[in-house]
NULUM-18199 format. One record per residue: residue number from 1; x, y, z of N, C-alpha, C, CB in turn. Coordinates in Angstrom, 3 decimals, always signed. Glycine has a CB too. Example, Ala and Ser with C-alpha at 12.3 -4.5 7.8 and 13.67 -1.06 7.14 Angstrom:
+-----+----------+----------+----------+----------+----------+----------+----------+----------+----------+----------+----------+----------+
! num !      n_u !      n_v !      n_w !     ca_u !     ca_v !     ca_w !      c_u !      c_v !      c_w !     cb_u !     cb_v !     cb_w !
+-----+----------+----------+----------+----------+----------+----------+----------+----------+----------+----------+----------+----------+
!   1 !  +13.190 !   -5.690 !   +7.800 !  +12.300 !   -4.500 !   +7.800 !  +13.200 !   -3.300 !   +7.800 !  +11.308 !   -4.473 !   +9.046 !
!   2 !  +12.850 !   -2.250 !   +7.080 !  +13.670 !   -1.060 !   +7.140 !  +12.900 !   +0.030 !   +7.870 !  +14.084 !   -0.598 !   +5.725 !
+-----+----------+----------+----------+----------+----------+----------+----------+----------+----------+----------+----------+----------+
//
This chain:
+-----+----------+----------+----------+----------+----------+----------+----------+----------+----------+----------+----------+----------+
! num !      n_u !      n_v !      n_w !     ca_u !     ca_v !     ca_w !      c_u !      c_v !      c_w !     cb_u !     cb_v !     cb_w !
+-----+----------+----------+----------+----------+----------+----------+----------+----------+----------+----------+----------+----------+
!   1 !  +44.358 !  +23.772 !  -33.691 !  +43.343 !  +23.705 !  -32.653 !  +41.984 !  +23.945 !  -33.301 !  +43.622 !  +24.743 !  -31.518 !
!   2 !  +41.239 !  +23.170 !  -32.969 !  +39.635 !  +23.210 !  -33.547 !  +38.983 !  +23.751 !  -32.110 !  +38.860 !  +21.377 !  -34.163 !
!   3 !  +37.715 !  +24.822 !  -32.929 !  +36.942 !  +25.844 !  -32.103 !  +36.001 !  +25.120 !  -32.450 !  +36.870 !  +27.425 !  -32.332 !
!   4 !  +34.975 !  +25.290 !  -31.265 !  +33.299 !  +25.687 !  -31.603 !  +32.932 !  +26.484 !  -31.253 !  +32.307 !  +25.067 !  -31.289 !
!   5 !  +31.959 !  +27.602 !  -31.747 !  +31.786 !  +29.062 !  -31.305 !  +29.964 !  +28.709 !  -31.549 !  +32.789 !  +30.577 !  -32.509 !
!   6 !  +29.503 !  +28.860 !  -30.201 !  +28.266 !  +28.747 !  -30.171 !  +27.019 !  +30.217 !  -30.165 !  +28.263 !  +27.905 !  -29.015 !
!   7 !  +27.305 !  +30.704 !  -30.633 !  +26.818 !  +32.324 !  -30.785 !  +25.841 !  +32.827 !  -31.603 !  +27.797 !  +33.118 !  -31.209 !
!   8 !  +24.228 !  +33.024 !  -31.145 !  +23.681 !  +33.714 !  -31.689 !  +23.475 !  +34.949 !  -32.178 !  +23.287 !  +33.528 !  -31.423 !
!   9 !  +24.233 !  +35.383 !  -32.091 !  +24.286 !  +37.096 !  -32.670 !  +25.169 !  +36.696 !  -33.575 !  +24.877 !  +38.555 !  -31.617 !
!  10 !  +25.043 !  +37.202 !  -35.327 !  +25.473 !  +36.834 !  -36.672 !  +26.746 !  +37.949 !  -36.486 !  +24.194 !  +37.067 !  -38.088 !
!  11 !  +26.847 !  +38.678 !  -35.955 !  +27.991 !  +39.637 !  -35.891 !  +29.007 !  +39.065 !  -35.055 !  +27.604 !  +41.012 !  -35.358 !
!  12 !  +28.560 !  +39.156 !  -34.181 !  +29.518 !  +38.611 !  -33.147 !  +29.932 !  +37.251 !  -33.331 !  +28.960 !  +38.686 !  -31.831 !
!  13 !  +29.256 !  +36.302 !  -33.944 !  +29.530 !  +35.142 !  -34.527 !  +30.739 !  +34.690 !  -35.500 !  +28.528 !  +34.982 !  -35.075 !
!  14 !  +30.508 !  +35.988 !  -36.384 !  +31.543 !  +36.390 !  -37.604 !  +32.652 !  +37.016 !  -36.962 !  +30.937 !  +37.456 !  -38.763 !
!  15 !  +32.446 !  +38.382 !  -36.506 !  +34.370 !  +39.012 !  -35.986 !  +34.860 !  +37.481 !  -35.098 !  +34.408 !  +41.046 !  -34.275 !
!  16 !  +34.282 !  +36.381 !  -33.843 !  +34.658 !  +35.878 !  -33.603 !  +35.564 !  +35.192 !  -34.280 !  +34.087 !  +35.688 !  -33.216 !
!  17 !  +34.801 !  +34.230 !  -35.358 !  +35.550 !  +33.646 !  -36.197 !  +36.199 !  +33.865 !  -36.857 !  +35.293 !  +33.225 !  -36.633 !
!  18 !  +36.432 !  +34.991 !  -37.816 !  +37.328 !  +35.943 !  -37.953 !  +38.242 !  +36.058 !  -37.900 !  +37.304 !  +36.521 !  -37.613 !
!  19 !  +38.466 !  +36.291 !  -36.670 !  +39.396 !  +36.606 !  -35.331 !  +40.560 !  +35.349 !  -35.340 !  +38.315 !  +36.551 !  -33.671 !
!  20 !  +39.458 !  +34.342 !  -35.134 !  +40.296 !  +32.975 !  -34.534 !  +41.073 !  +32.129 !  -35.826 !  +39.026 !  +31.753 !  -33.701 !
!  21 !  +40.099 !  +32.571 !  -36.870 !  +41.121 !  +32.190 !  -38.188 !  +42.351 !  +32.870 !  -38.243 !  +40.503 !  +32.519 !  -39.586 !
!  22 !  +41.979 !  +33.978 !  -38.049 !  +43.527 !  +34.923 !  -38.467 !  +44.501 !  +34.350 !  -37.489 !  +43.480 !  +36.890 !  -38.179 !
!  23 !  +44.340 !  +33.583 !  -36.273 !  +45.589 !  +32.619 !  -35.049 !  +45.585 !  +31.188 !  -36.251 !  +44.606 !  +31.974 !  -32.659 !
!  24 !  +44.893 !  +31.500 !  -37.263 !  +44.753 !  +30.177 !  -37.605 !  +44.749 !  +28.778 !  -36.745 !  +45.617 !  +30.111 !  -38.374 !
!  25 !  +43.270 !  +29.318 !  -36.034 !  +42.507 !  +28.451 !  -35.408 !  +41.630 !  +27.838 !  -36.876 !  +41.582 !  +29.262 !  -34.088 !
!  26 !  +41.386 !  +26.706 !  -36.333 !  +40.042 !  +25.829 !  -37.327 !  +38.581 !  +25.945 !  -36.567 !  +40.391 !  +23.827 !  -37.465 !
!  27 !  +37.557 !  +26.265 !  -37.105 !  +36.546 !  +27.318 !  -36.578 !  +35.248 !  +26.567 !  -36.995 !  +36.698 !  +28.967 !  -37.293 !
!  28 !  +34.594 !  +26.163 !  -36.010 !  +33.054 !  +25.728 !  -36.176 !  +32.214 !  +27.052 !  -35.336 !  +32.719 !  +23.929 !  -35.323 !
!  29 !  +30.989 !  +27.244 !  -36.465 !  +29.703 !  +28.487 !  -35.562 !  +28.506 !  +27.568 !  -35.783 !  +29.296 !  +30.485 !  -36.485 !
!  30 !  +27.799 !  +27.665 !  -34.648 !  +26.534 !  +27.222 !  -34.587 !  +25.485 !  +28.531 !  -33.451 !  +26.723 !  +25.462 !  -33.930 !
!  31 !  +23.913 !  +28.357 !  -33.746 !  +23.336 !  +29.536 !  -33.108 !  +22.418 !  +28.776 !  -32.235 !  +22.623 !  +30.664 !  -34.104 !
!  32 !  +22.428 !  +27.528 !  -32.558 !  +21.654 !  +26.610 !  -31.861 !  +22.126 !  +25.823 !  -30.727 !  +21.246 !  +25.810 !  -32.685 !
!  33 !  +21.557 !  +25.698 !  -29.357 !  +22.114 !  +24.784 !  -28.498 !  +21.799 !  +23.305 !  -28.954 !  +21.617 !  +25.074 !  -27.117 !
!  34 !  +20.767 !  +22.970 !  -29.637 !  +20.842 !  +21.581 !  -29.874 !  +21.771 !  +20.824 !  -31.343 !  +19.298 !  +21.266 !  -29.932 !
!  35 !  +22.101 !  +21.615 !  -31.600 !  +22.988 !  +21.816 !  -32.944 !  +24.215 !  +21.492 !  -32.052 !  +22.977 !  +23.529 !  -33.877 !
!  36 !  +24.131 !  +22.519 !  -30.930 !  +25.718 !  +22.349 !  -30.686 !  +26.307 !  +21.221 !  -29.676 !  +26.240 !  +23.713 !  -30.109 !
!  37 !  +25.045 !  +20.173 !  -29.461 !  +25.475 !  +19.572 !  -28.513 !  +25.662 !  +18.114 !  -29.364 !  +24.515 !  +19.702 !  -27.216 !
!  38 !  +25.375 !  +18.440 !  -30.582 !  +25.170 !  +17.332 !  -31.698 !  +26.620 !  +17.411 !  -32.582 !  +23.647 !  +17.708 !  -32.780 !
!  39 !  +27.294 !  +18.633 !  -32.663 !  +28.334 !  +18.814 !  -32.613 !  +29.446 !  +18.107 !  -32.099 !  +28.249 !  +19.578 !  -32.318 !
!  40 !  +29.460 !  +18.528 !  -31.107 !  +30.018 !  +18.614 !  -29.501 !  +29.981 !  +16.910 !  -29.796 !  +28.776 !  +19.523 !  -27.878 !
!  41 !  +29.156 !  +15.934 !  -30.018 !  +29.247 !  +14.659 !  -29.723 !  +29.872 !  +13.785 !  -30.860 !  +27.967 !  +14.239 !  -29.357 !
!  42 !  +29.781 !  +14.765 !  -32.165 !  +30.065 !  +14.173 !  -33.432 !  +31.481 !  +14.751 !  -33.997 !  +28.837 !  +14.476 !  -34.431 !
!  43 !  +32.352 !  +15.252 !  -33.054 !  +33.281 !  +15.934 !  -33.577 !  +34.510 !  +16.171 !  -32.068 !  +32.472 !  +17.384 !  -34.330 !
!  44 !  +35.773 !  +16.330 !  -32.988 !  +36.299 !  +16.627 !  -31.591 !  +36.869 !  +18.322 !  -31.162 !  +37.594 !  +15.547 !  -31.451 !
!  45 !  +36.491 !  +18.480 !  -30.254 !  +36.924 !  +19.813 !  -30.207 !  +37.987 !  +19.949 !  -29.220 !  +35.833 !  +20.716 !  -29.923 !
!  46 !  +39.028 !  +21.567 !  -29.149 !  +40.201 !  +21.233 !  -27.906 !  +39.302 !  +22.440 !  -27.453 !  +42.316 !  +21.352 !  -28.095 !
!  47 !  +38.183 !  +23.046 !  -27.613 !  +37.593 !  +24.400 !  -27.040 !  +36.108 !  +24.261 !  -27.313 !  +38.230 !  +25.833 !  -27.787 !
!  48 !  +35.212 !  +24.935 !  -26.538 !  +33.939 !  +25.321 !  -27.003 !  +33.622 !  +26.811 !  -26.407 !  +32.849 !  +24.207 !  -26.556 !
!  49 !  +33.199 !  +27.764 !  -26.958 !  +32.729 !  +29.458 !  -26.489 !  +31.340 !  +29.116 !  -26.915 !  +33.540 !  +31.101 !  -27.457 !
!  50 !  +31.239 !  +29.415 !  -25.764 !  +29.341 !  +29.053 !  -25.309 !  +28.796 !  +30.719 !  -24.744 !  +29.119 !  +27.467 !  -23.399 !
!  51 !  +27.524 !  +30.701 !  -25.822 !  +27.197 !  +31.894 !  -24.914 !  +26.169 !  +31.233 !  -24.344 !  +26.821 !  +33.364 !  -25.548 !
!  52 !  +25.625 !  +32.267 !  -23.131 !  +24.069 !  +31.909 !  -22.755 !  +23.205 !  +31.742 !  -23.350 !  +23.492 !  +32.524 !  -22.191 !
!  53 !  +22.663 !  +32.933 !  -24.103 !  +21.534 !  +33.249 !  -24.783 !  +21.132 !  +32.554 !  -26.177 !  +21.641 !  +34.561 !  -24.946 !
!  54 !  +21.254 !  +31.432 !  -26.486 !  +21.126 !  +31.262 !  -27.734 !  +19.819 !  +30.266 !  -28.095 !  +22.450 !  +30.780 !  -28.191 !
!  55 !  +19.606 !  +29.985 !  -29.520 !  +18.504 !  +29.610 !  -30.094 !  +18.379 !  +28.281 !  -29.652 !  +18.486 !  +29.791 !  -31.487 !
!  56 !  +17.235 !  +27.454 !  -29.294 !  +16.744 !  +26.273 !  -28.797 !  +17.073 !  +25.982 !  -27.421 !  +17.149 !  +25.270 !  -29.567 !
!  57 !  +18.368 !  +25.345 !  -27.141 !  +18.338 !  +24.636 !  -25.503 !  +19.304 !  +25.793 !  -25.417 !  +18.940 !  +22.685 !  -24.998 !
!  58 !  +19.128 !  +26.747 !  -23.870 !  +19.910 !  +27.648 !  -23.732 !  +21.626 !  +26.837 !  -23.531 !  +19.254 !  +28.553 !  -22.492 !
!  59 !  +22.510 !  +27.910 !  -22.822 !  +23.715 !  +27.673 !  -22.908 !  +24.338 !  +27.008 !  -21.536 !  +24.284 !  +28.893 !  -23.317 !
!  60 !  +23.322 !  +27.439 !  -20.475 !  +23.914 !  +26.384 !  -19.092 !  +23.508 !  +24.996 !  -19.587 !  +23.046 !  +26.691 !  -17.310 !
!  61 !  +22.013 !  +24.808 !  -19.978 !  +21.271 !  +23.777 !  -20.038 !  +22.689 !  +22.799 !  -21.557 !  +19.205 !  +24.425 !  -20.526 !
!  62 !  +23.005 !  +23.941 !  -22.270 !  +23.791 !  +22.721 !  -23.439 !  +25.000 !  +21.875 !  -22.273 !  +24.989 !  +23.844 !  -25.206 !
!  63 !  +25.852 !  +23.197 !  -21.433 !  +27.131 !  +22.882 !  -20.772 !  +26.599 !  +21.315 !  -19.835 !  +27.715 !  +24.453 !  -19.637 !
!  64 !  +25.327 !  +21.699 !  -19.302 !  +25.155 !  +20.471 !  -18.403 !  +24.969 !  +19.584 !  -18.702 !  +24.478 !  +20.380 !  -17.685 !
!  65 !  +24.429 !  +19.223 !  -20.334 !  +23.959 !  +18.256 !  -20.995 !  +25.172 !  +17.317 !  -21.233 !  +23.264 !  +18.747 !  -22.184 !
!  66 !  +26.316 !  +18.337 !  -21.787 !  +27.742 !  +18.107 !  -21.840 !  +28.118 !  +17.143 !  -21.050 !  +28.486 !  +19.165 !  -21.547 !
!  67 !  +28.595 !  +18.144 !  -20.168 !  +29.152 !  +17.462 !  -18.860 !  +28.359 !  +15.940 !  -18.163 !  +29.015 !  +18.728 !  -17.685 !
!  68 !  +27.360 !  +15.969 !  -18.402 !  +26.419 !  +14.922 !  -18.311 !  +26.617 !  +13.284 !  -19.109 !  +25.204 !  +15.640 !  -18.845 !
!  69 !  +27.610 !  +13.729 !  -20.165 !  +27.541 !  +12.807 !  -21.054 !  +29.594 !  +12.529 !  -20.138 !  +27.028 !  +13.461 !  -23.169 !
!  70 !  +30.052 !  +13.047 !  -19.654 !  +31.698 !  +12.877 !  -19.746 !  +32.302 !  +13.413 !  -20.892 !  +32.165 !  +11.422 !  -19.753 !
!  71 !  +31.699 !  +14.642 !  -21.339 !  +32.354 !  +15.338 !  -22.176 !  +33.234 !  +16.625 !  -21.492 !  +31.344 !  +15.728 !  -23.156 !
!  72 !  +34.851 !  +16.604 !  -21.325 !  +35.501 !  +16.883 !  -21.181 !  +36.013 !  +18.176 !  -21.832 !  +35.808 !  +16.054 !  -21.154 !
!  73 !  +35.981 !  +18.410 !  -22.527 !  +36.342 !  +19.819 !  -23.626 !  +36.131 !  +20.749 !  -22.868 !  +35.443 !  +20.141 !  -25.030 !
!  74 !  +37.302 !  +21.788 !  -22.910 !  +37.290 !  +22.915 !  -22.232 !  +35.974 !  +24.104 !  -22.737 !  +38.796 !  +23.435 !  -22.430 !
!  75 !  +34.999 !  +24.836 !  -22.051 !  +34.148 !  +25.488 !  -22.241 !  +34.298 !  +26.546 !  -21.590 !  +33.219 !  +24.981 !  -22.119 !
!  76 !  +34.150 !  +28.084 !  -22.017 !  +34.115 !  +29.116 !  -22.342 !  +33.261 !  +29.717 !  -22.191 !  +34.353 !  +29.211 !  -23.109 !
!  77 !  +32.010 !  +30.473 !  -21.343 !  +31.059 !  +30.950 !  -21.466 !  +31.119 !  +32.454 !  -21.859 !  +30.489 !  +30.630 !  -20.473 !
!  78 !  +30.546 !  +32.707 !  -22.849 !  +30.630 !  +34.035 !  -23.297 !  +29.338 !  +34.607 !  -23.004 !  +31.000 !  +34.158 !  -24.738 !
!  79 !  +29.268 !  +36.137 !  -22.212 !  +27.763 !  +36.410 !  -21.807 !  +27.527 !  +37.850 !  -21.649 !  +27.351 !  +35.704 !  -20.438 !
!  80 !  +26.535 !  +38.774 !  -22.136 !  +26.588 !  +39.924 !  -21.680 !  +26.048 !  +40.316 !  -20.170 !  +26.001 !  +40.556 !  -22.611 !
!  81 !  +25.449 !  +39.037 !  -19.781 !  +25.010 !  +38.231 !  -18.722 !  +26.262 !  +38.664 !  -17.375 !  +24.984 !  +36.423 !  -19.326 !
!  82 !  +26.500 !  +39.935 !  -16.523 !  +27.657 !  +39.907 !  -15.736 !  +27.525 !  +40.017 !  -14.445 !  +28.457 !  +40.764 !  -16.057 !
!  83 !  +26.158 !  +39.551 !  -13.969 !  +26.048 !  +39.765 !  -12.690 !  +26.671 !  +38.123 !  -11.856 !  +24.322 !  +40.256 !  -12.443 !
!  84 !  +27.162 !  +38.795 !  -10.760 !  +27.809 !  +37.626 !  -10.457 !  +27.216 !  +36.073 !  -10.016 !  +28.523 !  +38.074 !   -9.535 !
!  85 !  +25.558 !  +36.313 !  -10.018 !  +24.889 !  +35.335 !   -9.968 !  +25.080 !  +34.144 !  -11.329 !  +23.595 !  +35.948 !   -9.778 !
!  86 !  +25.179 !  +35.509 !  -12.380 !  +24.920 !  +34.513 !  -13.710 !  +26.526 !  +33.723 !  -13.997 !  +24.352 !  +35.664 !  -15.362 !
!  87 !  +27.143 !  +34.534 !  -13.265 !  +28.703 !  +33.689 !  -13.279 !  +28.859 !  +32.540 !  -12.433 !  +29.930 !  +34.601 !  -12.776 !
!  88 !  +28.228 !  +32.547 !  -11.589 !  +28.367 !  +31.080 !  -10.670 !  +27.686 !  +30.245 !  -11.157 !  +27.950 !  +31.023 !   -9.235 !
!  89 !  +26.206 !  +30.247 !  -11.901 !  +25.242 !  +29.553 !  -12.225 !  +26.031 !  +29.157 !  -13.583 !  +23.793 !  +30.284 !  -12.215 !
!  90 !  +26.743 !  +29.555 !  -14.517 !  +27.958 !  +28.897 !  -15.571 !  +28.342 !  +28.531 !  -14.937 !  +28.908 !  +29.406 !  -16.401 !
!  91 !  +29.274 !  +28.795 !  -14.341 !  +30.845 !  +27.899 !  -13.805 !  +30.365 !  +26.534 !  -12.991 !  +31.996 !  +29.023 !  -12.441 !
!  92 !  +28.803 !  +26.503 !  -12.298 !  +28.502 !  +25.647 !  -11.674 !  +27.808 !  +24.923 !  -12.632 !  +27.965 !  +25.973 !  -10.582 !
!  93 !  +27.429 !  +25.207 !  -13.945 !  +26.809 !  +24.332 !  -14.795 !  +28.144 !  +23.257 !  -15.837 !  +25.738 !  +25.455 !  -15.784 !
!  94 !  +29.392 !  +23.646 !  -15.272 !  +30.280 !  +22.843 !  -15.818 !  +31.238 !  +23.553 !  -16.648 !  +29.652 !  +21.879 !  -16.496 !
!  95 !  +30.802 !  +24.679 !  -16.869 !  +31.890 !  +25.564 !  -17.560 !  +33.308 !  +25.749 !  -17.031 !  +31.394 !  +26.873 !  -17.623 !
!  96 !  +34.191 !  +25.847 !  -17.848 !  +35.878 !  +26.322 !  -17.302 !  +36.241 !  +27.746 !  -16.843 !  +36.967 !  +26.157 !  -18.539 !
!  97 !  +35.940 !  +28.459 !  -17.613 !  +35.740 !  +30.106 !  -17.493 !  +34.450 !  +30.923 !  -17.913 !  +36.784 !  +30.738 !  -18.339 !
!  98 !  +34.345 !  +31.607 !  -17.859 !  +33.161 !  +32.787 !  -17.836 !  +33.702 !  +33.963 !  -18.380 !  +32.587 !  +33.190 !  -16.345 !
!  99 !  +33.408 !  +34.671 !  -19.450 !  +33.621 !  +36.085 !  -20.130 !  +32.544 !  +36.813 !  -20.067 !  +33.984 !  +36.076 !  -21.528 !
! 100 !  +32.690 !  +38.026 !  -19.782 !  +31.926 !  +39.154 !  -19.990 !  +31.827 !  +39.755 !  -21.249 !  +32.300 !  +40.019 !  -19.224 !
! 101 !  +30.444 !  +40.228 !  -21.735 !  +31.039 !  +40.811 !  -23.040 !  +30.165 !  +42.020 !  -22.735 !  +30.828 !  +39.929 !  -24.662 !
! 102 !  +31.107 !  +43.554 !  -23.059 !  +31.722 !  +43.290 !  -24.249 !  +33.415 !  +42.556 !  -23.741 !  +31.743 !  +44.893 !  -25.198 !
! 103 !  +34.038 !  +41.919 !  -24.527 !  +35.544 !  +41.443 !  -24.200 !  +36.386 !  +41.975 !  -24.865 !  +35.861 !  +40.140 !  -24.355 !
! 104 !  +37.629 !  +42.139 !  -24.678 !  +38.844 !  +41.706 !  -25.502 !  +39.004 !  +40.861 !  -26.080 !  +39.707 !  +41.585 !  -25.099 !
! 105 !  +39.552 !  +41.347 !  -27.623 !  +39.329 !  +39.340 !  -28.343 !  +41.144 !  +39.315 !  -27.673 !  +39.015 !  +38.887 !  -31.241 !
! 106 !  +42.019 !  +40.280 !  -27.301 !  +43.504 !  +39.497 !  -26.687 !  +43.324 !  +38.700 !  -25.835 !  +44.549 !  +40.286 !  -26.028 !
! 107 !  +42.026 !  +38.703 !  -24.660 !  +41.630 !  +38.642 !  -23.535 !  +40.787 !  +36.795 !  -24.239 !  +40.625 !  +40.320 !  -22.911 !
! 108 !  +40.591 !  +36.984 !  -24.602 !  +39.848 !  +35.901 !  -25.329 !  +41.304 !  +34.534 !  -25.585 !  +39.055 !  +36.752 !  -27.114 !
! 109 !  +41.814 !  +35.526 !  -26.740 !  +42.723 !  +34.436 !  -27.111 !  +43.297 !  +34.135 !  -25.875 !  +43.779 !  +34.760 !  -28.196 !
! 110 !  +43.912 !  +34.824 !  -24.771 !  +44.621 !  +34.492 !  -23.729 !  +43.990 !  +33.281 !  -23.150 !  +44.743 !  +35.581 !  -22.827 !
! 111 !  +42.547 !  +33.655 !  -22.655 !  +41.796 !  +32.436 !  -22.030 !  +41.847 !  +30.800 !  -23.157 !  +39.945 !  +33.104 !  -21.819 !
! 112 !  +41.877 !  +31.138 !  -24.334 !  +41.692 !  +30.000 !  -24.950 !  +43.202 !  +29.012 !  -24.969 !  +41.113 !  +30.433 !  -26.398 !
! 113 !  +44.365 !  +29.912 !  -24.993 !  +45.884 !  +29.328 !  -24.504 !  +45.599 !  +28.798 !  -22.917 !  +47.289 !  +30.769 !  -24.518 !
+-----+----------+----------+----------+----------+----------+----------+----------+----------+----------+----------+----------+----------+
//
């Protein structure tokens, strides 16, 4: 299974990936939304973990861009972002699920099965 992990924070970027190697997942990081939507079009993914907050086009604005095109790939919003406004405004921007962080990475892998 091929990841994209869209995450500006270099820490959290890394244990992610990390993480998803050791399931021996295959692991793309990007910190940029326009990076990742260039990605996203040039590659195939079975996942994307999107946070909000990240460098250039934020993370609803990448999901909608997505979805905009008929890009299908399951998406993941990862956010420290937990008020339930900011959860509808993902899930309504095209996202599959919504995470709170801080998370469980079991809680993680679960959502990504």
């Amino acid at each position: 299974m091929r990841i994209l992990v869209v995450e500006d924070d270099e820490k959290i970027a890394s244990f992610i990936k990390k993480g998803l190697q050791e399931e021996s997942y295959s692991v793309d990081v990007t910190e940029n939304g326009y990076e990742a939507i260039y990605l996203i079009e040039t590659n195939t993914y079975d996942i994307v973990l999107l946070d909000l907050m990240i460098h250039g086009l934020g993370g609803v604005e990448v999901c909608k861009n997505i979805r905009s095109k008929n890009i299908t790939t399951p998406i993941i919003m990862l956010s420290a972002r937990d008020r339930t406004e900011d959860k509808i405004n993902g899930l309504d921007s095209g996202a599959d699920d919504y995470l709170t962080k801080p998370f469980s990475f079991e809680e993680l892998l679960a959502r990504i099965r």
